[in-house]
N, C-alpha and C positions, 0 to 999 in steps of 0.2 A: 433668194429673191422673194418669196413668197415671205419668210420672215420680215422680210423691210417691209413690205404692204402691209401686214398685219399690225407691224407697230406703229406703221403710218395710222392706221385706221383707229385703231386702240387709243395713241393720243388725240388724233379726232374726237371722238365721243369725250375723249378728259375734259378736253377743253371745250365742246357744247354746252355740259353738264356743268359745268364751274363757272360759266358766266352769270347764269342767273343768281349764282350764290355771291358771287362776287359781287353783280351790282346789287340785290337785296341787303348787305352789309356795306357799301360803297367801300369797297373794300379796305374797312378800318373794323369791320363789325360792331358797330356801332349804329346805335337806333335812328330813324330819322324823324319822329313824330313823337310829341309828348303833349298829354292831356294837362293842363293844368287849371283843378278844380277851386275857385275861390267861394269864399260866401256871397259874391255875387255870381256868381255859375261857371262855366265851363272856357277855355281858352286853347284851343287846340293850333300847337306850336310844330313849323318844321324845321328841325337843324339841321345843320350843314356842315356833317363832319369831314367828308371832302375838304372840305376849305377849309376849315377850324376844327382839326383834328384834337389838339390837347383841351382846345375850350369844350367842347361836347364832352371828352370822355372825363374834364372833372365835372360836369353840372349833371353826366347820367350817372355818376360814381355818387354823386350828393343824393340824387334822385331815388335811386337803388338800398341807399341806404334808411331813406324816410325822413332825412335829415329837412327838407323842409316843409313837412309837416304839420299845421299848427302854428307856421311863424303871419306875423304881420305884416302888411304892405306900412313899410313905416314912412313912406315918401313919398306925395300923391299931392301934383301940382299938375297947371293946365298942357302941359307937356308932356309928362312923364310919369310913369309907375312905377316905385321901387320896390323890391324886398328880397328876403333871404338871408335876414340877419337875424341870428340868435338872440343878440341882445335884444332886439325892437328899434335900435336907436339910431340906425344908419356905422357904427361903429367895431360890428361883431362879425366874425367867421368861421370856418370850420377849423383853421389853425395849422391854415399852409395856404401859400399862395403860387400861384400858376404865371407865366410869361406872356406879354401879351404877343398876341394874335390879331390880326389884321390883315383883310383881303379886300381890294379894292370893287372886287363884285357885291361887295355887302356893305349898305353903305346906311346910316342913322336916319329913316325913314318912316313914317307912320307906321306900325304894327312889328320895327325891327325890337328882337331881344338880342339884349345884350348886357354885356359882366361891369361892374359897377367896378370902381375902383378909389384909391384915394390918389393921393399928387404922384406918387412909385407906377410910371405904367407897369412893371411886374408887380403888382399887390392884389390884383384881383384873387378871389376866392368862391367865397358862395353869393354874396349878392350882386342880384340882374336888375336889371330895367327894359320898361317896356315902352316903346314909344307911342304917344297920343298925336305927336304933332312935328314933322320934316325938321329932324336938327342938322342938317350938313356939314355945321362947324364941328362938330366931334366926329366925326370920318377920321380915319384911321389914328385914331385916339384910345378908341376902346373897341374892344371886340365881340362886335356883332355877328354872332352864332345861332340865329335863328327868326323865324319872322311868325307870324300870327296870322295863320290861313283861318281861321274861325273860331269869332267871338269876339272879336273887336269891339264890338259894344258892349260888353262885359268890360272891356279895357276900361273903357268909357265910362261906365258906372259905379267902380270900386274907389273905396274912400277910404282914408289913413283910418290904419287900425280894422279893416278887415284883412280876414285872413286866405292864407293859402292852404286849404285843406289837404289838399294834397297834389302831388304831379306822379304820373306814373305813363310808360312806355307804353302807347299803345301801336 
């Protein structure tokens, strides 16, 4: 009897202790904050790997790697900001692409980021966008995997052909 209590009690504390780890990784381990530093300043993004599990883990896999470091916003209209393309051109990627993802809680809205793609909704890759202004009509079109808790006006400021210095996990 004292045996069953003990184990009772043992998995107790397991699973106190593992909650907080669990939700600090939302249980994908997987970051939910990323800095993204341009030559107009700072833009601090929260993802949403919960919901867009494969789109988070290739844009922190890009992230991790450095890969968009130094590239261009080659897309920057009173809408919208684009970048993440190697070539500069709206045309280039890391050289594989990912299935889209779509959740109806996250929807193309002032400050949404989200994965660029061409007419293939599986094509997405490394290039995102960032929204300046409520596109509703691309709701569950493209996969909106993050939003813009501060800097927004940085959004607001950046013009083709400035860069992305860099993004890293904070």
């Amino acid at each position: 009897m004292i045996w069953v209590l003990l184990i009772i009690v043992v998995v107790f504390i397991i699973m106190i202790l593992a909650i907080p780890f669990y939700r600090a990784n939302n249980g994908f381990g997987l970051p939910e904050k990323v800095l993204l530093q341009t030559t107009s300043g700072g833009i601090f993004i929260r993802l949403h790997p919960g919901k867009m599990p494969v789109t988070v883990k290739n844009f922190i896999r890009l992230v991790n790697s450095n890969f968009y470091d130094n590239l261009k916003f080659h897309r920057v209209e009173d809408w919208v900001v684009q970048g993440g393309d190697p070539r500069g051109d709206g045309t280039g990627g890391p050289g594989w692409s990912i299935p889209l993802e779509t959740s109806s809680d996250l929807t193309n809205i002032r400050g949404a980021v989200a994965m660029a793609r061409d007419k293939n909704p599986d094509s997405a890759g490394s290039q995102f966008y960032v929204l300046k202004k409520d596109m509703p009509a691309l709701d569950g079109k493209y996969a909106v995997f993050g939003e813009v808790v501060q800097g927004m006006y940085v959004v607001d400021q950046i013009r083709a052909g400035d860069k992305i210095q860099f993004i890293k996990v904070v």
